[in-house]
C-alpha positions, 0 to 999 in steps of 0.5 A, a space after each residue: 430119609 426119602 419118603 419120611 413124612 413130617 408132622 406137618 404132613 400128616 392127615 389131620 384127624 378129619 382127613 385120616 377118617 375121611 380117606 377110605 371111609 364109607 363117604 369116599 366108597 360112596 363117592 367112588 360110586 357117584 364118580 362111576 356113575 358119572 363117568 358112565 353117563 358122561 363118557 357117552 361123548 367117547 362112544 356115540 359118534 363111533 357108532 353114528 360112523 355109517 349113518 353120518 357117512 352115508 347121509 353127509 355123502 363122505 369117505 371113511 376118512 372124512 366120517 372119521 373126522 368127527 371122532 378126531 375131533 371127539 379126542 381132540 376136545 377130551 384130551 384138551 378139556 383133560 388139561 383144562 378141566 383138571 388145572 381147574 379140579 386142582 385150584 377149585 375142586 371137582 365141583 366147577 370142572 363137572 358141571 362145566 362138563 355137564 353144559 358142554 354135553 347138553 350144548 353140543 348134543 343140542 347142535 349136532 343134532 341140527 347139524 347141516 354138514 359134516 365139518 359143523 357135525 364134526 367140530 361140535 364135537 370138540 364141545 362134546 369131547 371137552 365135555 365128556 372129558 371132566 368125568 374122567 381124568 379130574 375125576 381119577 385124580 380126585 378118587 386119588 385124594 380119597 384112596 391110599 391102600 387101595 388107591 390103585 382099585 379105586 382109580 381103577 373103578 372109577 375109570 371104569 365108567 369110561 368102559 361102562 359107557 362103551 358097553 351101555 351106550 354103544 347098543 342103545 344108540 344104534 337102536 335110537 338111530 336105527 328107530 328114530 335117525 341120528 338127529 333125535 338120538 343127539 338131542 335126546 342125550 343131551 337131554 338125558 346128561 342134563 337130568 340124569 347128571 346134575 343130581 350127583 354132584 351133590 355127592 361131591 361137595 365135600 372137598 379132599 382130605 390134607 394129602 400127605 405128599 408121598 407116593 404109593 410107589 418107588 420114590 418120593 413124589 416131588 423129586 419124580 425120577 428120581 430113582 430113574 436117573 431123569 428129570 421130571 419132565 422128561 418122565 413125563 414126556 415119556 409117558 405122554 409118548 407111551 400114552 400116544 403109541 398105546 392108543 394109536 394102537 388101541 383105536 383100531 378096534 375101538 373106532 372101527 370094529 362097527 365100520 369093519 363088520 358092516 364091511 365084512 357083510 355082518 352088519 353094523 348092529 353086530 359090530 355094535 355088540 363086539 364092540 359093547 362086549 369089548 368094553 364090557 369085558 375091558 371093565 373086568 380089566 380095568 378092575 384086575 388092573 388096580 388090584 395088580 397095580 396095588 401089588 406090584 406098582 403103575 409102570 409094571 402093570 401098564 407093561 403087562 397089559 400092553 404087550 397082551 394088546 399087542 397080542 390081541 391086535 395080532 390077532 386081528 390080522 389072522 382072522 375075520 370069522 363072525 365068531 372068531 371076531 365076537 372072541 378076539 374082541 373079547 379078548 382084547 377088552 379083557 387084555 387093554 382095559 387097564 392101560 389108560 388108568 395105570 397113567 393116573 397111578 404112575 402120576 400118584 406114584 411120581 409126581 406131588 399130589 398137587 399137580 395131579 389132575 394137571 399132569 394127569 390131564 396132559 397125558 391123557 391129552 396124548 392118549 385122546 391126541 393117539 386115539 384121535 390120530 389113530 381114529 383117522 388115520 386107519 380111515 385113511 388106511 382103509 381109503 388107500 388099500 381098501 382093507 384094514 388089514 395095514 391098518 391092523 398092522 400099522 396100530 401093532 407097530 406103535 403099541 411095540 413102541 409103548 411097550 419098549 417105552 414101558 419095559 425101560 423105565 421098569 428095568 431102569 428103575 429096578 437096576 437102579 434100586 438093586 444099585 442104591 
């Protein structure tokens, strides 16, 4: 029978007391603290935007580049990193992460040009990206009931970052310039980093190789009528339009408040309330997705973003801005977690981090482009108004990609 677990499948006695014990709870909470320092990588360059512009002498497009290059060494240290949690643990990957963070911290904050700032932080995205993706799909092997709110929780640290971080760095920048502040994180991830990882040494328990969705893991697609990769081909596209979509708000909501005559200290707190509310999401996500399964909760709160993101075009008050990026938060927190919990649901427990981690490299490769691109928007016309419009196009795309495999996975178990 599709699913059936044989006996040598089963948890062994350890791995049956292991799996959502009180370790793995603590565990959890060592994997979000981490992800809350570490993910500082994601959230300090797009607040050093005005200041790198404005000292480099550049184009918003040419300071956004920096923040593309931030993504682009996330999504392929996703790769990398989690291909390396699959073979040796959790351990090796994080404390590479760790080295990654301090060195590139270290060298921007000395950086004599915008492209040497810019490609240092290819270092500090491959850094910051071992305390997301691997992490997700170890908290998996810990989790089986309540794997969805636990992936959820721990990637909520990525979020926490986004409403700790963004406030305090413009205040360092602001009292003691970019420089300083650099190097001062690179310092804080080195002590305040390495004491967790002692938390983590102990390795997962035995996996039992079937899903928490549809349809047995290693036969992935099966229920949908395609092959494996081709499921996971669409999801890499469905991660890039989502988050084209996403980095509009994200990369340039402090830009667009300075421009807007606001200040970018106010864009700094929308921003922080973005991802402050975006953690109440990720969490509402994992129980929703607990419930009613990966592919129909990504669906759900793509299409809210696309709302939120709507909103945008029609209104650009002080107040109507701190409410939409409330908003918005609160409707896209949950989509990049879902990816992890697809992954759970279709594919053996044991390519987990690495087709986790090639989706996520296309969510970074989406926010990276869309990053940039919405400078480039912005260069052209002068306003963010297209480039509002341009990241609503693609997320209907991640929208359609989603209702797809919902409805042809439905209709394919109503016929079996």
């Amino acid at each position: 029978m599709v699913g059936e677990v044989t006996p040598n499948q089963q948890f062994s006695p350890i791995g049956r007391e292991a799996v959502e014990s009180r370790y793995a709870w603590w565990r959890l909470a060592t994997a979000l603290a981490l992800g809350t320092i570490g993910s500082v990588g994601m959230w300090s360059v797009v607040v050093a935007l005005p200041a790198v512009q404005i000292e480099f002498g550049v184009a918003r497009a040419d300071a956004s580049l920096p923040f593309t290059m931030t993504m682009i060494g996330f999504g392929g240290g996703g790769i990398v990193l989690g291909r390396l949690a699959d073979r040796f643990g959790i351990i090796a990957p994080v404390l590479l992460g760790i080295a990654c963070l301090v060195a590139g911290y270290s060298v921007a904050a000395i950086a004599p040009s915008l492209w040497t700032f810019a490609l240092v932080h290819l270092v500090i995205g491959f850094g910051s990206s071992a305390t997301f993706g691997p992490l997700l799909a170890d908290t998996s092997y810990w989790f089986v009931a309540r794997r969805g709110i636990a992936v959820a929780i721990a990637a909520s640290g990525n979020y926490l970052a986004g409403t700790v971080w963004p406030p305090v760095v413009q205040h360092f920048i602001a009292s003691a310039g970019w420089r300083p502040t650099h190097f001062a994180i690179g310092v804080f991830c080195l002590f305040a980093m390495l004491p967790l990882l002692l938390v983590l040494r102990r390795r997962p328990p035995p996996q039992i190789d079937t899903p928490s969705g549809s349809f047995a893991a290693g036969s992935a697609g099966a229920q949908l009528g395609i092959s494996p990769n081709a499921l996971h081909a669409l999801l890499c596209i469905a991660g890039v339009a989502c988050c084209v979509a996403m980095s509009m708000p994200q990369v340039h909501l402090v830009a667009y408040c300075g421009d807007l005559g606001y200040g970018v200290a106010r864009g700094a707190e929308m921003l922080s309330l973005m991802l402050g509310l975006g953690i109440i999401s990720r969490i509402a996500s994992g129980f929703v997705a607990d419930r009613i399964g990966g592919v129909a909760t990504l669906l759900i709160g793509s299409t809210l973003q696309g709302v939120a993101l709507f909103l945008y075009l029609w209104f650009d008050g002080l107040t109507s801005l701190y409410v939409i990026s409330g908003i918005f938060g609160l409707f896209q927190g949950g989509i990049v977690p879902m990816y992890a919990i697809i992954v759970r649901e279709y594919f053996p427990a044991h390519e987990a981090g690495t087709r986790l981690g090639v989706i996520l490299m296309a969510t970074l490769f989406g926010m990276a482009f869309g990053g940039w691109v919405s400078g480039l928007i912005f260069d052209l016309t002068g306003s963010y108004q297209a480039a509002f419009a341009h990241g609503l196009v693609w997320n209907l795309l991640n929208v359609a990609i989603a209702s797809w495999l919902l409805v042809r996975s439905n209709r394919r178990l109503a016929f079996a």
